[in-house]
C-alpha angles and dihedrals in degrees: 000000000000103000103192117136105232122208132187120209118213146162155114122330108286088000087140100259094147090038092061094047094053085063111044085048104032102218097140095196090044103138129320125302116189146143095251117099110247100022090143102067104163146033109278127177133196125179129231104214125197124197084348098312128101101243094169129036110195113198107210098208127181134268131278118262126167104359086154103066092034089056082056096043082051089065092076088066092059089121084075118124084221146359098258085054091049087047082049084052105059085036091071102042131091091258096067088058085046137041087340099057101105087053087048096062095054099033089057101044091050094057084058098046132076100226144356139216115223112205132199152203099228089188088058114099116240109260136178099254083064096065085049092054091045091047084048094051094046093057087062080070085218120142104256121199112195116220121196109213119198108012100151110107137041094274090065116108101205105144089051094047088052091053093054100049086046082054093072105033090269088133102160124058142178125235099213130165108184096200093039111027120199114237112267091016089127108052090044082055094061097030090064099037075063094055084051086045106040096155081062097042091112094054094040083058085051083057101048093043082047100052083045095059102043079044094060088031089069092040089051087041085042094050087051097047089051083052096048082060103054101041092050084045091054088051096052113112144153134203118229129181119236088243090053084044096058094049105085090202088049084046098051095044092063093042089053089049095053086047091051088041090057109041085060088056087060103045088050089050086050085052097057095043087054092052085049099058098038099258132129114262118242084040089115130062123256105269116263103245118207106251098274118221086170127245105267101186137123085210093214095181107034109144095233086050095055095036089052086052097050094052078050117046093030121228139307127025099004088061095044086046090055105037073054102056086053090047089057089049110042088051086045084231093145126130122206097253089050092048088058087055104039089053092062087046101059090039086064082044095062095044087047096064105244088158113213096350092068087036088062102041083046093055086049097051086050103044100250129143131203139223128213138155129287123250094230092050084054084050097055083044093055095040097046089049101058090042090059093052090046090059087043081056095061108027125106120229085245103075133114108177109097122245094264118222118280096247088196100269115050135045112255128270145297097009113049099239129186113279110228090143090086122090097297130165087220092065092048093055089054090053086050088050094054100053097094096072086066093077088062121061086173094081092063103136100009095178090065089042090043090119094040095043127128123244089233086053090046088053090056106051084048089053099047079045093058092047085044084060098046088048090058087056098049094046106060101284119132114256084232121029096226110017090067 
């Protein structure tokens, strides 16, 4: 028996039928929404699926058009035993292939389905034609579970709407914006369409578990994802020449390539985390970057440099050989005689494989500088990038506004968001989580060297992950997506 709840989902002309649907399925190009009245113009239906199984069928129907003059057509059936065989009636009659037709369609997939969702225009005045669609839809004697659709604003009626609805025994109703959708709707959706299906209440808390968990498993794969930039952003780094050093327009042209390299890198983070959360990609701004001078350090006594130096050279004299030789550099302490010899040493460094300790006391010996990138551009990039979670989060898959760019003070539109882009000690302790990732320029791009990644690189991805997740729960995210 195939067990799957069908709704159907009805309503007036440009209610937001389909724009609801886009949401609760998140299927971003379902149907057509549009301004124009009528755009729906035939039964279409998309499936909610749940651990690979479509738990839920939504029939998208059309709009409402002239429930006025059909209640008075229905008069001639009187002689029904009851409304849904009045409804048959009409059903089989010229008039449901002809001026009727819009109605048709509704009307009969609500007589096959176990309950409907009425939605509603809450900015539409309530008007008597209303009353007529809500009396046809009745005489299907099918549940029907009102949703308010936008309701945000003054020129919402939504007191008026709930009088009516009262009026005729429609007592719960659902708060629901469908480009903006308020925290927990969902689950409130499916949690009084139980109290309507009470024989399906079992599989409608399935639904809901479900949604909670896919919900906590993007913000997991989007805290990853934060971390995988920002890993792959540390390790960033470019070799410059002292010559190319001293010229200010040389200077400025590699600075401007790791900028550019970097800001690639982001878009290409906001467009997974689009895909992630169902949205088109390209629908948020391009992240706003600090203005970037470049990071211009040998970083001698960085704590990854000296720890990779220690698993390799073992312990004892040769650290404390080699802590001894950076120390010499780095204080420019160095006689003629010990530079000779020096440079031999850090030519067998280097063969003997010290990693980026004998890089870095190469590069010295030679005269080059690195670039990397700054702390407080690592910083913007962590802060935009939960922001922008935090508007995924909150914005309904109808709309059609793009994400606009964080401008340093306020969450981006249309959704408020958290606002962790603001001065926070949680975003600091990301960047520090990430500094280790300073010391390996190997792990530049990791999403094209995944296969190929080490397991050190890998930890620390997890561990920034982790500090990316705490992060979400000390800046104004709910500790758990669809239970707030």
């Amino acid at each position: 028996m195939d067990d799957t709840i069908r709704i159907a989902v009805v309503g007036h002309t440009n209610a937001g039928k389909t724009s609801l649907l886009r949401t609760l399925t998140r299927r971003v190009h379902f149907g057509e929404v549009s301004e124009r009245p009528g755009t729906t113009r035939h039964v279409e239906s998309i499936e909610l699926k749940v651990a690979g199984r479509t738990a839920v069928r939504f029939f998208d129907t059309p709009g409402l058009e002239d429930a006025v003059s059909l209640r008075e057509h229905l008069a001639a059936f009187a002689d029904a035993p009851t409304p849904p065989d009045r409804i048959r009636h009409f059903l089989q009659g010229p008039e449901a292939q002809g001026v009727f037709e819009q109605e048709a369609k509704v009307l009969r997939t609500l007589l096959e389905v176990d309950a409907a969702f009425l939605v509603i225009d809450a900015r539409e005045p309530v008007l008597p034609k209303f009353r007529d669609e809500i009396e046809l839809l009745n005489s299907c004697a099918r549940p029907v579970l009102p949703v308010l659709n936008f309701v945000r604003g003054d020129a919402s009626r939504e007191p008026a709407w709930k009088a009516l609805l009262s009026a005729y025994g429609l007592h719960a109703v659902v708060r629901f914006d469908a480009v903006a959708p308020f925290v927990g709707a969902e689950r409130e959706l499916y949690q009084d369409l139980a109290t309507l299906l009470r024989e399906r209440r079992e599989p409608l808390r399935g639904v809901v578990e479900a949604l909670a968990a896919e919900a906590r498993e993007r913000r997991q794969a989007a805290a990853a994802r934060i971390a995988e930039l920002l890993v792959d952003a540390a390790a960033l780094r470019r070799n410059a020449s002292a010559e190319a050093f001293a010229d200010a327009a040389r200077r400025a042209a590699l600075v401007a390539e790791l900028r550019e390299t970097v800001s690639a890198r982001t878009r290409r983070c906001a467009d997974d985390l689009l895909a992630l959360y169902g949205f088109r990609q390209g629908e948020a701004d391009e992240a706003p970057l600090a203005p970037m001078e470049g990071r211009w350090s040998l970083d001698f006594f960085s704590p990854e440099v000296l720890k990779d130096a220690g698993l390799r050279l073992g312990k004892g004299a040769a650290v404390g050989a080699a802590v001894g030789m950076v120390a010499d550099l780095a204080l420019a302490g160095l006689s003629l005689g010990a530079g000779v010899a020096l440079g031999g040493a850090i030519g067998g460094a280097v063969s003997q494989g010290w990693g980026p300790l004998g890089r870095k006391l190469a590069n010295r010996w030679r005269d080059v500088q690195e670039l990397t990138v700054e702390d407080r551009v690592l910083y913007v990039l962590a802060a935009w990038q939960l922001t922008l979670v935090g508007a995924l989060e909150r914005r309904g898959h109808a709309a059609t506004g793009r994400i606009a760019a964080w401008d340093g003070a306020d969450a981006p539109a249309p959704a408020p968001a958290p606002a962790p882009a603001r001065e926070c000690p949680e975003i600091g302790e990301i960047v520090r989580a990430a500094r280790p990732a300073r010391g390996h320029p190997e792990w530049e791009d990791g999403l094209r060297t995944r296969w190929g990644a080490s397991p050190q690189r890998q930890a620390l991805v997890e561990s920034v992950a982790g500090t990316v997740r705490a992060a979400m729960g000390a800046t104004g995210f709910a500790a758990d997506p669809q239970a707030e």
